[in-house]
N, C-alpha and C positions, 0 to 999 in steps of 0.2 A: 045223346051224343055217343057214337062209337069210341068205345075204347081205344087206345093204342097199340096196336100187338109189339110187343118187346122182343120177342124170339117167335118167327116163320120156319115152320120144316117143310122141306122141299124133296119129295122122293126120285130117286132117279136110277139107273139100272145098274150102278153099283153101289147104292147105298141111301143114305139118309143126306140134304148138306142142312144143318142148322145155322140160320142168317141171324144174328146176336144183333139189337139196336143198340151203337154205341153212346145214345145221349141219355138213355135211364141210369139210375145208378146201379151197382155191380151187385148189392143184395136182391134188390126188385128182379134183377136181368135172373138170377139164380131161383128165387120163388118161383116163376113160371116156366125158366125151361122147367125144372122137375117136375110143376104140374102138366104142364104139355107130352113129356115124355112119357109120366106114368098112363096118360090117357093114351098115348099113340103105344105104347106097347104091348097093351092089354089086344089090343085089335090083331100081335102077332104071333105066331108059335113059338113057344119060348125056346125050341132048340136050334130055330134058325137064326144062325148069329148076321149081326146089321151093321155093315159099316157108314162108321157117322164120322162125317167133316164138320169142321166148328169155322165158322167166319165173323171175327167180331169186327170186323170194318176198323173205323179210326180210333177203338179204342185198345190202350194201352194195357197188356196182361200181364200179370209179373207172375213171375215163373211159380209161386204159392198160389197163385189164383188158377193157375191152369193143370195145378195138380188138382185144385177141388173140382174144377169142371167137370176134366177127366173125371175122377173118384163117383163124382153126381153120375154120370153117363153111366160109368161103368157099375153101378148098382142097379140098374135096370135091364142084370141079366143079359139079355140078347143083345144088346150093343154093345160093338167095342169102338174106342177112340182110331179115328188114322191118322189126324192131324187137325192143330187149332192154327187158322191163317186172321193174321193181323196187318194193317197197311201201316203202322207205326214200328217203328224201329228203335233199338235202345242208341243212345249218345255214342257206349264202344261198338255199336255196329255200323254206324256212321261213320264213325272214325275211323274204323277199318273198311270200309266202303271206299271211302276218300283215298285213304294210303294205298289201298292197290291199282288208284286210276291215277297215281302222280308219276312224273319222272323224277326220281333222286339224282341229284348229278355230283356225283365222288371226282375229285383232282388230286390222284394218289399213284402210288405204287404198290401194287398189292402183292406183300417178298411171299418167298416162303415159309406156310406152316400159317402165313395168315387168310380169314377168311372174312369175306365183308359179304353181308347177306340184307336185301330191303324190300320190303314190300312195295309193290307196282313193277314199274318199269326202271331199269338200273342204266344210268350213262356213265362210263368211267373214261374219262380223259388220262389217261398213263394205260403201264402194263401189266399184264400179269403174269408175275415171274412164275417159272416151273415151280410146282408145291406150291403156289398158289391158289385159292380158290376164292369167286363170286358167285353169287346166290341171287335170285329176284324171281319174284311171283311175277313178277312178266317177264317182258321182253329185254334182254343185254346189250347194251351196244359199247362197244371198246374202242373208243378211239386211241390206237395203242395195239401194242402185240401180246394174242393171249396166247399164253404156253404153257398155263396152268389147267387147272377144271373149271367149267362155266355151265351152273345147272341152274337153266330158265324157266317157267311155269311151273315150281314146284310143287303148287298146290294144285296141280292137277288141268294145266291147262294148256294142252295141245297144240294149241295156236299162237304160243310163243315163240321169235326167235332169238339167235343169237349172230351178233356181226360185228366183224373184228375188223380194223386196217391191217393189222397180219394175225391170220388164222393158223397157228401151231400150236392146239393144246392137247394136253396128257392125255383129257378126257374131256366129251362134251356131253349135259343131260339136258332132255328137254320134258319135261313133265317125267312119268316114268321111263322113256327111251332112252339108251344108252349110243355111243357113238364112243368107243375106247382107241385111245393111239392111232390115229388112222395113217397110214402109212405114204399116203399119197392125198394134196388136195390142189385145188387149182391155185393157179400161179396167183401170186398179188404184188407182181413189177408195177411201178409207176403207185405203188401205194392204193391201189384200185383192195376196194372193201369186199369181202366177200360175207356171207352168210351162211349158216345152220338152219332147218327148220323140218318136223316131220312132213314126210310125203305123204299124202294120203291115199297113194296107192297103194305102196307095200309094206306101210307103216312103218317108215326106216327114217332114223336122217340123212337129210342128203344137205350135202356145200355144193354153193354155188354163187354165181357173181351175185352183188347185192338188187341189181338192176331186176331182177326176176320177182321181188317182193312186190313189185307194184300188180304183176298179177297175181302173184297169189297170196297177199295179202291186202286187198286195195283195202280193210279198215284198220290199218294199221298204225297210220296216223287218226288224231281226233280232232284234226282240222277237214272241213271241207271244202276243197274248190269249188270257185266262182266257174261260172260260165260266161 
């Protein structure tokens, strides 16, 4: 009967990927890549260095075990590590997974000198007074008058915006873009909501009536319509 191979290498035109089986156990899985490696390296120039991907599929690596993998690898001279890819995830990356796809819904007045800051998307029913500031890794929506600072996607996400029933703030940020004191923005009579968001022509923020986010955000809600 054939064996079971525990670790397949897979050459390909930028490197090595090593496919780890995650149902052996973790000592076994390490006794053969090393032997597999010592044997696959011998076959290359030792001054040409190999970049090698690690995939250990559903299993779980804790961050000591993927120093040793690493350390195994990188004893074999001509490889270096680029990355080890896992389909399992730790508990706080779940959790922090989850918190930036939720909506928090604050019912407050945010004075001055205070600041409220929440991972995902932020709904504030009140105002925000000048010297005010809100914060969210997504999207802001103020039902209420913002006249403070309101910095959306902080962590880096472009495609956030921000929307006010009355838009009059100090400052607005959205990921790293600024939009300071703007001197002029369009009207909001009749309580009509307006919006923030980068252009992605000339990579600026631009205000504009809220109505316009359905093109140029149609995933913006995480509901989809029926047809």
């Amino acid at each position: 009967m054939k064996k079971r191979q525990n670790v397949t290498i897979k050459g390909t035109k930028d490197g090595l990927v090593l496919r780890l089986d995650d149902s052996c156990s973790y000592d076994e899985l390490k006794r053969e890549l090393d032997q597999k490696l010592s044997a696959n390296t011998r076959t290359q120039e030792e001054h040409q260095l190999i970049s090698v991907k690690l995939e250990v599929g559903n299993r779980y690596v804790t961050e000591e075990q993927r120093e040793e993998l690493k350390e195994l690898i990188r004893q074999k001279k001509n490889l270096v590590v680029e990355d080890i890819y896992s389909n399992v995830i730790t508990r706080e990356e779940a959790d922090q997974l989850r918190a930036e796809n939720e909506v928090v819904t604050v019912t407050k007045i945010i004075r001055s000198g205070q600041v409220l800051q929440v991972a995902g998307d932020l709904l504030l029913i009140g105002d925000v007074n000048p010297g005010g500031t809100v914060i969210a890794s997504g999207n802001i929506f103020v039902m209420g008058a913002l006249k403070g600072i309101a910095h959306a996607g902080f962590s880096g996400n472009e495609q956030a915006v921000i929307s006010a029933s009355s838009m009059r703030p100090s400052l607005l940020k959205i990921s790293d873009t600024h939009y300071s004191a703007p001197d002029s923005l369009p009207a909001d009579e009749k309580h009509d909501m307006v919006c923030a968001y980068i252009d992605d022509e000339n990579h600026q923020i631009k205000i504009d009536r809220l109505q316009v986010l359905i093109q140029l955000r149609p995933n913006l809600t995480r509901l989809e319509g029926g047809h």
